[in-house]
C-alpha positions in Angstrom: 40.1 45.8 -6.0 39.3 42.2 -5.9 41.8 39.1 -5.9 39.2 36.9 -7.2 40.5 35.5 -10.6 38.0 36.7 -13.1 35.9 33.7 -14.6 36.5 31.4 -17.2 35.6 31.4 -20.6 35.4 30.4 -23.6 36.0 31.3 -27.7 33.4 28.9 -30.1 35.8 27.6 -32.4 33.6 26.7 -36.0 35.2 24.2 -38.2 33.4 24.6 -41.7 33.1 22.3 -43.8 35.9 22.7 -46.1 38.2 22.2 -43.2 38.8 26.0 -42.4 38.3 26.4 -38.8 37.0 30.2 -37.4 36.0 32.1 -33.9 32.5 33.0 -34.2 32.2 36.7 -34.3 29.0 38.2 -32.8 28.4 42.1 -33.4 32.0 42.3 -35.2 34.0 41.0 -32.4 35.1 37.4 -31.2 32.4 35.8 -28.7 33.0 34.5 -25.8 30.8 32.4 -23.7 30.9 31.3 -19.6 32.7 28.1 -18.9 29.4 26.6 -17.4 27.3 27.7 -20.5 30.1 26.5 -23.4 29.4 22.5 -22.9 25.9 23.2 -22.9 25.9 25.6 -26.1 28.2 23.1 -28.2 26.1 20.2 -27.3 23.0 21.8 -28.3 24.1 23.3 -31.0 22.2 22.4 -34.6 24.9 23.1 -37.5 21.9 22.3 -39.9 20.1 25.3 -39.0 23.0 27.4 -39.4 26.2 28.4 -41.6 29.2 30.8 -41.0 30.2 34.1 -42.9 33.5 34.2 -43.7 34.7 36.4 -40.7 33.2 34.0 -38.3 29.3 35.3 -38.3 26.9 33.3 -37.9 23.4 33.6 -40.6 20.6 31.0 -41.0 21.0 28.7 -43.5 20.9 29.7 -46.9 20.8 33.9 -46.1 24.2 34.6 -48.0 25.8 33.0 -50.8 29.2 33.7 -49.1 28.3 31.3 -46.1 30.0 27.9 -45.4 28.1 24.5 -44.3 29.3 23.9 -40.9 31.1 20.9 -40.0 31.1 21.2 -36.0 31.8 23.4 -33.5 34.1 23.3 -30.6 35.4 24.9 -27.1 38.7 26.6 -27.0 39.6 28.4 -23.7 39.8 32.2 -23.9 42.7 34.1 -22.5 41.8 36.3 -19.3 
């Protein structure tokens, strides 16, 4: 067994357009991402190209009529 703390990370939080805000969900479960990738991700990340399924999916623009414009996205820590 190690002590080492395991490494940080973090939940996407997507804040649609309509005000709801939602973890993105990858493969049916919440995604989390490294803390040294998370800054990079949300900066780089191009809500035009994309929109959000109600349970926090991500699709290409305009592939379901169930998706929601994306406002922004944003970093919450994830609990180890």
């Amino acid at each position: 067994m190690s002590d080492t703390p395991p490494a940080p990370r973090w939940h996407v939080a997507i804040i649609t357009s309509d005000g709801r805000r939602l973890r993105w969900h990858k493969q049916g479960r919440a995604h989390t991402l490294p803390a040294e990738l998370g800054p990079v991700w949300v900066a780089n990340f191009k809500p035009a190209l994309f929109q959000v399924m109600p349970d926090g999916a991500l699709v290409a623009r305009g592939a379901d009529a169930h998706a929601a414009d994306i406002a922004q996205v944003a970093l919450e820590r994830a609990e180890t």
